[in-house]
C-alpha positions as CSV (number, residue, x, y, z in Angstrom):
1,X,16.2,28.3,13.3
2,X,15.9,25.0,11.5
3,X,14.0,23.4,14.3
4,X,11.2,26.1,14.0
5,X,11.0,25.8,10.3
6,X,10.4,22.3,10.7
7,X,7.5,22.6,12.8
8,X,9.2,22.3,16.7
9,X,8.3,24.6,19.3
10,X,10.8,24.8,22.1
11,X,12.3,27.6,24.6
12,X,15.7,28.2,23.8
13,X,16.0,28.4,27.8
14,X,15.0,24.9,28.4
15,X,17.9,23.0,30.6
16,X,16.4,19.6,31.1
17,X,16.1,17.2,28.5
18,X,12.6,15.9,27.3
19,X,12.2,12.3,27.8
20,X,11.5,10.5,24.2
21,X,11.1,6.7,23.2
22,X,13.2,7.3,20.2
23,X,15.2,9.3,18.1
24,X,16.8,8.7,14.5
25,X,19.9,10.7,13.8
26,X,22.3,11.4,11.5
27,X,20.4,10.5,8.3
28,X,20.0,12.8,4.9
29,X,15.5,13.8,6.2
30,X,13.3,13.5,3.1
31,X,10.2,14.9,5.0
32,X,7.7,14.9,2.2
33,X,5.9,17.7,3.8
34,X,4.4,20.2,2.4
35,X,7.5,22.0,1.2
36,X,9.0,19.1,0.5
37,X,12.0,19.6,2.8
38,X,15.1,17.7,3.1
39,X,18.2,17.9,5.8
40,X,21.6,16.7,5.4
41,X,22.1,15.0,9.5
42,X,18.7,15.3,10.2
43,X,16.9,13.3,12.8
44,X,13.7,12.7,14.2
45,X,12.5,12.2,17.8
46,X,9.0,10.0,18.3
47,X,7.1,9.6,21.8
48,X,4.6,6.6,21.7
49,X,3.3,6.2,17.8
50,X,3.4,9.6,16.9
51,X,6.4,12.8,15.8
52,X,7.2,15.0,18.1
53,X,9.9,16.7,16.6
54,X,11.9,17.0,13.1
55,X,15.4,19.2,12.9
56,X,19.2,19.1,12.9
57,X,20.8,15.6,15.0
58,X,22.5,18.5,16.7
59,X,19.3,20.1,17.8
60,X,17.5,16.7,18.3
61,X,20.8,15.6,20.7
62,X,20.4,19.1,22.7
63,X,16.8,19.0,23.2
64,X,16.0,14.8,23.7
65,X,17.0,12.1,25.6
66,X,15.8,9.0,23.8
67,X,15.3,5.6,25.6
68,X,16.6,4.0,22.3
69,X,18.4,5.8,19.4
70,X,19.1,4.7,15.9
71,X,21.8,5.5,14.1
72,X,21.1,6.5,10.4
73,X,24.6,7.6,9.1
74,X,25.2,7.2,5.4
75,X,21.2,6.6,5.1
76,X,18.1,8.3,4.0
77,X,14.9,9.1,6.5
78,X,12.2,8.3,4.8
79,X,8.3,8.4,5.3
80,X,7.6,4.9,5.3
81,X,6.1,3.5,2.0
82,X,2.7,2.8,1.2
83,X,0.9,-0.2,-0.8
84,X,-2.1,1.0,-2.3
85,X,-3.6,-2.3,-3.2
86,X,-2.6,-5.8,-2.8
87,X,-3.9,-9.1,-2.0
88,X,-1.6,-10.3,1.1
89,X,-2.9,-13.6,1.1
90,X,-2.2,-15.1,-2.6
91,X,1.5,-15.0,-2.1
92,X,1.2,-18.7,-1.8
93,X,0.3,-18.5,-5.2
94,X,3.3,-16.3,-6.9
95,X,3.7,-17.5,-9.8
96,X,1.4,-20.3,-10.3
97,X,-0.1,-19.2,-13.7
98,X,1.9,-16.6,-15.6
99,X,1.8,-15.7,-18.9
100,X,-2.2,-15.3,-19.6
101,X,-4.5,-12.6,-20.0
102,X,-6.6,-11.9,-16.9
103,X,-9.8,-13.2,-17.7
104,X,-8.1,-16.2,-18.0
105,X,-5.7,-16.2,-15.1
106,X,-8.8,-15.4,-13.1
107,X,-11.4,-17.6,-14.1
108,X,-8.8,-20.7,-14.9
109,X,-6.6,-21.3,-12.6
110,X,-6.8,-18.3,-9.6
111,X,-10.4,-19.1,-8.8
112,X,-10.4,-22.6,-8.8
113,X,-7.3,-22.6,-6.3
114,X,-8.6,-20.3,-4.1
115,X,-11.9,-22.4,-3.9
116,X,-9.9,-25.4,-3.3
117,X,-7.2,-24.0,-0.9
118,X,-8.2,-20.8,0.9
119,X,-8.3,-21.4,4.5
120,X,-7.7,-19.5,7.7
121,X,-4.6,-21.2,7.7
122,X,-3.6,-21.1,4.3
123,X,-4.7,-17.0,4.9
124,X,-2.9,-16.5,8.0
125,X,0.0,-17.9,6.4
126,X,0.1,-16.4,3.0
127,X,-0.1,-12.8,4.8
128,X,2.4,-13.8,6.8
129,X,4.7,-14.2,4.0
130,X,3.7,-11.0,2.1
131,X,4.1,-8.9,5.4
132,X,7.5,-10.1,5.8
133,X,8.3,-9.0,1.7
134,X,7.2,-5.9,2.6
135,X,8.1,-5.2,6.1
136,X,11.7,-5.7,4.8
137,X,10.9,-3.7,1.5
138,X,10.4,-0.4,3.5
139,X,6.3,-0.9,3.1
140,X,4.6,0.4,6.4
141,X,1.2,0.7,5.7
142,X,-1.3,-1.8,3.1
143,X,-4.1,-2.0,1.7
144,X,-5.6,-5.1,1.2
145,X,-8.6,-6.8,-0.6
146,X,-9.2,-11.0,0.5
147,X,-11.0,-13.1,2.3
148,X,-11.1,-14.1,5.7
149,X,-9.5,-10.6,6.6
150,X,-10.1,-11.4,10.0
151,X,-7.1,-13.5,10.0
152,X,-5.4,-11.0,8.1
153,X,-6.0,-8.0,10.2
154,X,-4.2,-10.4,13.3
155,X,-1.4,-11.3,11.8
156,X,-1.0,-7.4,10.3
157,X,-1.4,-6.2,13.2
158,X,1.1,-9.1,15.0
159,X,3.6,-8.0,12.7
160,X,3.1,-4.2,13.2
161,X,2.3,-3.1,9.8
162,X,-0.5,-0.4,9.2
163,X,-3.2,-1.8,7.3
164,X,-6.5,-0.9,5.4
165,X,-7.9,-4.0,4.9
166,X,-11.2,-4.9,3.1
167,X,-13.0,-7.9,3.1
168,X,-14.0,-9.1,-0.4
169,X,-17.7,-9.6,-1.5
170,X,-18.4,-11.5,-4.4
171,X,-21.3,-12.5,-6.6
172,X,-20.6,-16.7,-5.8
173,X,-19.5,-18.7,-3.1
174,X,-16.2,-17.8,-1.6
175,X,-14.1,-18.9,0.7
176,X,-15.4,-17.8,3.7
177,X,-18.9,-17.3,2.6
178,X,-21.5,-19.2,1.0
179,X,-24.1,-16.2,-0.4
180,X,-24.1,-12.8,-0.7
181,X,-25.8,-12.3,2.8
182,X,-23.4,-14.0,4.9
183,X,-20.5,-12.4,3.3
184,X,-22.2,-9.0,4.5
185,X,-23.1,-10.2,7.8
186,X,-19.0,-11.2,7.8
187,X,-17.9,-7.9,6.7
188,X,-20.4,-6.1,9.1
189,X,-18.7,-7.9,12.3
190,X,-15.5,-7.6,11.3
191,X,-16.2,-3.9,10.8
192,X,-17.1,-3.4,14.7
193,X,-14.6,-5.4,15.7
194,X,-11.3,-3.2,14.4
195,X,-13.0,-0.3,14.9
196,X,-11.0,2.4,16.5
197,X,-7.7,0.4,16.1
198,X,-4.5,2.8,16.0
199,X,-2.7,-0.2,13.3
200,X,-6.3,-1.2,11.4
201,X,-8.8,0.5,9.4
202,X,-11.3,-2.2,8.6
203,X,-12.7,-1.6,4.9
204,X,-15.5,-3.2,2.9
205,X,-14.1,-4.4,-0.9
206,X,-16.7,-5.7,-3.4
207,X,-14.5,-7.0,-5.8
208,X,-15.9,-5.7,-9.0
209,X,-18.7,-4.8,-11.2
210,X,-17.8,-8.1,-13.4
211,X,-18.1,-10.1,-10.5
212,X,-20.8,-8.3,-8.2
213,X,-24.6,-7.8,-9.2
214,X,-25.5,-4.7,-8.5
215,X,-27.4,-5.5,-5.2
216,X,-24.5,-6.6,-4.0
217,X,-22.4,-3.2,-4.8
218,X,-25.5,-1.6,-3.1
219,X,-25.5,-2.9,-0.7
220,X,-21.7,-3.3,0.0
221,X,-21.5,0.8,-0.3
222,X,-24.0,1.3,2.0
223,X,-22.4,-0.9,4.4
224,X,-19.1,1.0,4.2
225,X,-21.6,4.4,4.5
226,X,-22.8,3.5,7.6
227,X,-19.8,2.4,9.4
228,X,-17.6,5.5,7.8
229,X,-15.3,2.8,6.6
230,X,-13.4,3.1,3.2
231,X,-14.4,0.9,0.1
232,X,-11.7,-0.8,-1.8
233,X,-12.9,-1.8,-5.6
234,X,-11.1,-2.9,-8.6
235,X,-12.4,-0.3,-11.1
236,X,-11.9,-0.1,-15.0
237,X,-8.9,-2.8,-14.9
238,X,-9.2,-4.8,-18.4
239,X,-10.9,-4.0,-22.1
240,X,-13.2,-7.1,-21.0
241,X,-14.4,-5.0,-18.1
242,X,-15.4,-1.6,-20.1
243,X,-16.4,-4.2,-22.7
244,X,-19.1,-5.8,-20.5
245,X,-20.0,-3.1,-19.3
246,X,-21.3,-1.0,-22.4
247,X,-22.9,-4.3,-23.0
248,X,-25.0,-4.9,-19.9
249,X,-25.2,-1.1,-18.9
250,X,-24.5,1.3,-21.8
251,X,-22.1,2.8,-19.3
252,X,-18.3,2.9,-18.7
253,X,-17.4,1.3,-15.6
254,X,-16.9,4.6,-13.8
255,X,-20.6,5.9,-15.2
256,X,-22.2,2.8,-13.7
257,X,-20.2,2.6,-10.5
258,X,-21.4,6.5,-10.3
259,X,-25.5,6.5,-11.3
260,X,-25.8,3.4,-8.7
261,X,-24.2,5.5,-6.2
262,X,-21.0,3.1,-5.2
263,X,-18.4,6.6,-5.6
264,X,-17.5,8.7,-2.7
265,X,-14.6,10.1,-0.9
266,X,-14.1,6.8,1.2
267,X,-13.6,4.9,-1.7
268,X,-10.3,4.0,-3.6
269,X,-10.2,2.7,-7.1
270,X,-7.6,0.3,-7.9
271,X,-6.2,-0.3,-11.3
272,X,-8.7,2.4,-13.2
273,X,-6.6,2.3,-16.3
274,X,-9.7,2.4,-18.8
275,X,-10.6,5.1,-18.2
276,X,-11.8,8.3,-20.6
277,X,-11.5,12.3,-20.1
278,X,-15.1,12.3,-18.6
279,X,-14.6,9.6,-16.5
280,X,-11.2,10.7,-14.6
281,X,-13.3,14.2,-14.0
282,X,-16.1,12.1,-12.6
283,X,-13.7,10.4,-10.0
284,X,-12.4,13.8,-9.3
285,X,-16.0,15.0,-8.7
286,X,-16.7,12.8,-6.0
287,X,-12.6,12.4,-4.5
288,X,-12.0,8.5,-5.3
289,X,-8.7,7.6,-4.4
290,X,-6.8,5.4,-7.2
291,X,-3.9,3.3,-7.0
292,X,-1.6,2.6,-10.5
293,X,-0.5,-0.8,-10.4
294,X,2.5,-0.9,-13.3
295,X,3.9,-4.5,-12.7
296,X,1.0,-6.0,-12.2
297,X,-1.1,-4.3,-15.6
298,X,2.2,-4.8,-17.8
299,X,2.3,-8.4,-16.8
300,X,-1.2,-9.4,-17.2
301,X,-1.2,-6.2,-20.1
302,X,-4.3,-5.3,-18.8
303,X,-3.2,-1.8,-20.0
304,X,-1.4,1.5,-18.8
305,X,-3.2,4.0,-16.3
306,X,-3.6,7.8,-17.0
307,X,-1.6,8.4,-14.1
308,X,-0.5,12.0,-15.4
309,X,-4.3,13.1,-16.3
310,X,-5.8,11.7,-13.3
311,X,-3.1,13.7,-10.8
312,X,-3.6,16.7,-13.1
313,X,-7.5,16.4,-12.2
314,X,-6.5,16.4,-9.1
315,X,-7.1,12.7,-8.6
316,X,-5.1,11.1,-5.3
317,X,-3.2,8.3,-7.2
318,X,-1.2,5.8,-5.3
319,X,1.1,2.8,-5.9
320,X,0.3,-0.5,-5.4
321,X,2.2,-4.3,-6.3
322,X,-1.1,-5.9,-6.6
323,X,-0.8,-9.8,-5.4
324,X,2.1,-11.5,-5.7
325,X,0.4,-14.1,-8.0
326,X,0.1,-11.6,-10.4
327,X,3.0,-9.5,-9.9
328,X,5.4,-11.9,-8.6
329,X,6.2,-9.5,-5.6
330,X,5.6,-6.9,-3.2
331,X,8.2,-4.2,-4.0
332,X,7.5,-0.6,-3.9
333,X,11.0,0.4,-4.7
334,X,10.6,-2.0,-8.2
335,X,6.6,-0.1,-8.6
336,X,7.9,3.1,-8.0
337,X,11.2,2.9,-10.7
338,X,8.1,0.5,-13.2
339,X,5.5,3.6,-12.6
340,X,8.0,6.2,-13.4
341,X,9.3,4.5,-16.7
342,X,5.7,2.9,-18.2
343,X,4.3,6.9,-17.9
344,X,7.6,7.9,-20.1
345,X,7.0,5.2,-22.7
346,X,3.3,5.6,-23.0
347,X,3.7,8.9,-23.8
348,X,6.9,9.0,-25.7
349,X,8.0,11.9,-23.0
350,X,10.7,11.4,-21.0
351,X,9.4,14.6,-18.8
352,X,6.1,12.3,-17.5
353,X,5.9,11.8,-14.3
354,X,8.8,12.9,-12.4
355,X,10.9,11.0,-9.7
356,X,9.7,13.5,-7.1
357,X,5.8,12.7,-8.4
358,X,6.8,9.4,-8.1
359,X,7.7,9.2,-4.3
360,X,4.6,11.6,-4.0
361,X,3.1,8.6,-5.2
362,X,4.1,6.0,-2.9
363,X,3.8,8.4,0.2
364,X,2.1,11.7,0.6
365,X,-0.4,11.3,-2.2
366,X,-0.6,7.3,-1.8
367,X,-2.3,8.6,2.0
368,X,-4.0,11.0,0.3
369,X,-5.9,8.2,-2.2
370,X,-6.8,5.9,1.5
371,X,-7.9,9.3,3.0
372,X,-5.4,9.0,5.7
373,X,-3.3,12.0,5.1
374,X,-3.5,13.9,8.3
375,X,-1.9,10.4,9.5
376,X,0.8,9.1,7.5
377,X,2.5,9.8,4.2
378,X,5.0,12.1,5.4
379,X,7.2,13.2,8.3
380,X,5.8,16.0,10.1
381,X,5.4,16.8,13.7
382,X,1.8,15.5,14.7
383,X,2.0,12.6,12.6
384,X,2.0,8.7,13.3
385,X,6.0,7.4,13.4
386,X,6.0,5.5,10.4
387,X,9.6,5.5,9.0
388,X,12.4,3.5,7.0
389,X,16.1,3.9,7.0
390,X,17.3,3.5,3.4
391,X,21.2,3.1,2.8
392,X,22.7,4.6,0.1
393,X,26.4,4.1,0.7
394,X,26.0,0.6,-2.0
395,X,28.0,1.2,-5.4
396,X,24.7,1.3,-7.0
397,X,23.4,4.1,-4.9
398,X,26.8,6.2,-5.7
399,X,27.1,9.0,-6.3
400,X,23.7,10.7,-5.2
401,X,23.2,14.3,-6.7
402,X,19.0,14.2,-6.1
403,X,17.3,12.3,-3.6
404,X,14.0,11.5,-5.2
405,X,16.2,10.5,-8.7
406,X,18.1,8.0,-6.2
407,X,14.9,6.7,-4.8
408,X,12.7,5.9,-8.2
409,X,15.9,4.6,-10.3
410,X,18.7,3.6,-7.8
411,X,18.0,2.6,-4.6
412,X,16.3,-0.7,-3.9
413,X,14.3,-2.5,-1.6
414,X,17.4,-4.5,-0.5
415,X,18.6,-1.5,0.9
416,X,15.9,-0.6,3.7
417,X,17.8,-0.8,7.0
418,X,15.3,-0.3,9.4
419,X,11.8,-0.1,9.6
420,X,9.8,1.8,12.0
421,X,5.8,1.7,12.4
422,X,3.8,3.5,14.7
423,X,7.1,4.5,17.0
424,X,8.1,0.8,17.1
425,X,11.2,-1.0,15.1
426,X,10.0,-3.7,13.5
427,X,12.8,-4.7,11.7
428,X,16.7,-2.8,12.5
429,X,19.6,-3.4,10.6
430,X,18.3,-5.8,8.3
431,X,16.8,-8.3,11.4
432,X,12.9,-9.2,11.6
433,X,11.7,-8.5,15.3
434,X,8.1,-9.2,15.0
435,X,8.0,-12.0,12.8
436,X,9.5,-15.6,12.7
437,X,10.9,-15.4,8.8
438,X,12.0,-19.2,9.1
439,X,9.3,-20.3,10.3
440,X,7.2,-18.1,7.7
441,X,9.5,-19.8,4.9
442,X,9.1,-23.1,6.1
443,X,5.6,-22.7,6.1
444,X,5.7,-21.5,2.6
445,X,7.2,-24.2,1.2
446,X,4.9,-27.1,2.3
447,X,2.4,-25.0,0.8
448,X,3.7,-24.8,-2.1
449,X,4.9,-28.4,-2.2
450,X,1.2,-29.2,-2.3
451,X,-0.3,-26.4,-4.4
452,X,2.3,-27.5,-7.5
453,X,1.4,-31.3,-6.9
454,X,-2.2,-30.4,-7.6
455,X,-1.8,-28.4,-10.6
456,X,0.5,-30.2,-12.1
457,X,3.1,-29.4,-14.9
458,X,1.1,-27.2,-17.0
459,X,1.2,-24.3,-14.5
460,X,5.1,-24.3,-14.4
């Protein structure tokens, strides 16, 4: 039986119906479990925020009675997508600088706007406008490095979208904090206060070793320690990095990161493109998470991650956008076809890093590197209801002879139908039910009205 294979227990004797909140029918199931299963007319029937059970529509019909049913003919199931590191709230700053290396991007023009125009409002905002790119992209779950993550974690959790959000520590006065102790004292509260939340996992995310004395990374892992929260870092990410490093250490980034005792299992890595064979062993050792970032290090050419040797170490690699002032966007369907193709050309091998590695990527392994795989990442019984509904009925979606080739190369995020977090639809067929997208938009623009005024010409 199907419905046993899949993981569902039932009586074959049962007469009455079980009460659900919802089921999804009728759609081609790309469970991403551990078999990696997929059924023509599958559906899937949720109770609350969490699976109950996966087979045949036919089965699910004859076993369920759902309070609200979505229809996902001519459609893929997928495990909702995950974005392994991003900055929700610079969206208001897409693209405000392009076309420099990062040291300069940074340090130029990216610092000195967020010092003169990060706000709560400006935050609350921004995040607004990035959770309504991805919500629509087929993204159900973030994480996210800024400041005031407060702010952030409302208006994620507002919106419905899963989030693992950190709250940046830096080495100078930021946004939200004046010194190094207030920023902690921030971070600490903001740790109690979403802890325990079934949408947000508050995290602690020192920015860098370039832009953190080592106190401060100290201190900031054991911070995260104590609370069992995860630690978001931006490790290894540009030759000015290692370069500084070597300098002031006589270390590699991930050598320094390890003897001051910053690695562990709750942390995830993002960018670590610089990285040698020792090193990508050494974040294996301890379990760091990484996510690979392909828009945003082409753009800035900050460099091409190991991807293939890391997830041969048995590293937990994930996909991210990055910001959308460094990206321009938040589109997992863009990272994952980018990720797929900048492996192939970096290696001259057009067998690196296979479609089916790819959506590993962006699901089941992308949980894996925020350590929240027995929660999310694939469709299993058990699991929190985090879904999309992808059409695939577009001319460039036909034909379809392999699922995972039509997701990395074909599909695109235009084509997520429906989005489902936690058991709850928070976009269906294409329309935005927890957030206000003109009013988002509107925002927006203002924003940027004043932002380009203030930077003038020379940032066009």
């Amino acid at each position: 039986m199907i419905c046993g294979l899949l993981g569902v227990a039932h009586s074959p004797r049962a007469l009455a119906k079980q009460r659900v909140d919802l089921t999804v029918i009728h759609g081609t199931l790309v469970t991403m479990d551990g078999k990696r299963r997929v059924l023509e007319d599958g559906a899937v029937a949720i109770q609350g925020d969490t699976i109950v059970a996966l087979d045949s529509s036919a089965t699910i019909d004859s076993m369920y009675e759902s309070s609200k049913v979505i229809d996902a003919r001519g459609a893929l199931i997928l495990p909702g997508l995950i974005n392994a590191h991003t900055h929700m709230s610079m969206s208001l700053f897409r693209g405000l600088a392009d076309d420099l290396s990062l040291d300069d991007w940074l340090h130029k023009y990216i610092f000195p706007a967020e010092s003169r125009y990060v706000t709560r409002d400006f935050v609350t905002w921004s995040t607004r406008l990035s959770l309504l790119e991805m919500l629509r992209g087929g993204t159900t779950t973030v994480a996210d490095m800024y400041y005031f993550e407060e702010e952030v974690a409302e208006a994620t959790k507002a919106a419905g979208m899963r989030g693992v959000l950190g709250e940046t520590l830096i080495g100078f006065p930021s946004p939200d904090s004046k010194t190094s102790a207030a920023a902690l004292a921030y971070t600490e509260s903001f740790l109690k206060h979403w802890k325990g939340d079934p949408l947000i996992t508050p995290a602690v995310a020192p920015h860098a070793i370039y832009t953190c004395p080592e106190d401060l990374l100290k201190d900031a892992a054991a911070l995260a320690r104590s609370n069992q929260a995860p630690l978001l870092i931006h490790v290894a990410e540009a030759p000015f990095e290692i370069e500084q490093s070597r300098h002031d250490h006589g270390l590699t980034t991930v050598e320094y990161l390890a003897r001051i005792g910053l690695l562990g299992s709750n942390v995830l890595g993002a960018h670590c493109i610089w990285l040698d064979q020792a090193d990508i062993q050494t974040l294996a050792h301890f379990g760091v998470g990484c996510s690979y970032n392909p828009s945003s290090n082409m753009k800035t050419a900050a460099g091409s991650m190991p991807a293939v040797e890391l997830l041969s170490a048995g590293v937990a690699v994930g996909i991210g956008t990055d910001g959308a002032a460094s990206n321009n966007n938040q589109d997992m369907f863009e990272e994952m076809n980018l990720a797929a193709k900048q492996q192939k050309l970096a290696r001259m091998d057009p067998k690196a890093l296979s479609a089916l590695q790819v959506v590993e990527m962006a699901t089941i392994t992308g949980a894996r590197a925020l350590h929240l795989e027995r929660q999310i990442g694939s469709l299993e019984v058990g699991k929190k209801a985090d879904l999309i509904v992808v059409d695939t009925t577009a001319p460039h979606a036909t034909p379809m002879y392999n699922v995972y080739s039509a997701i990395v190369y074909a599909l695109k995020s235009s084509d997520v139908r429906t989005t489902v977090v936690g058991g709850k639809p928070v976009m269906e067929d294409r329309r935005m039910l927890t957030l206000d997208e003109p009013a988002i938009l509107a925002k927006a623009a203002q924003y940027a009205t004043s932002i380009g005024a203030s930077f003038g010409p020379g940032t066009k």
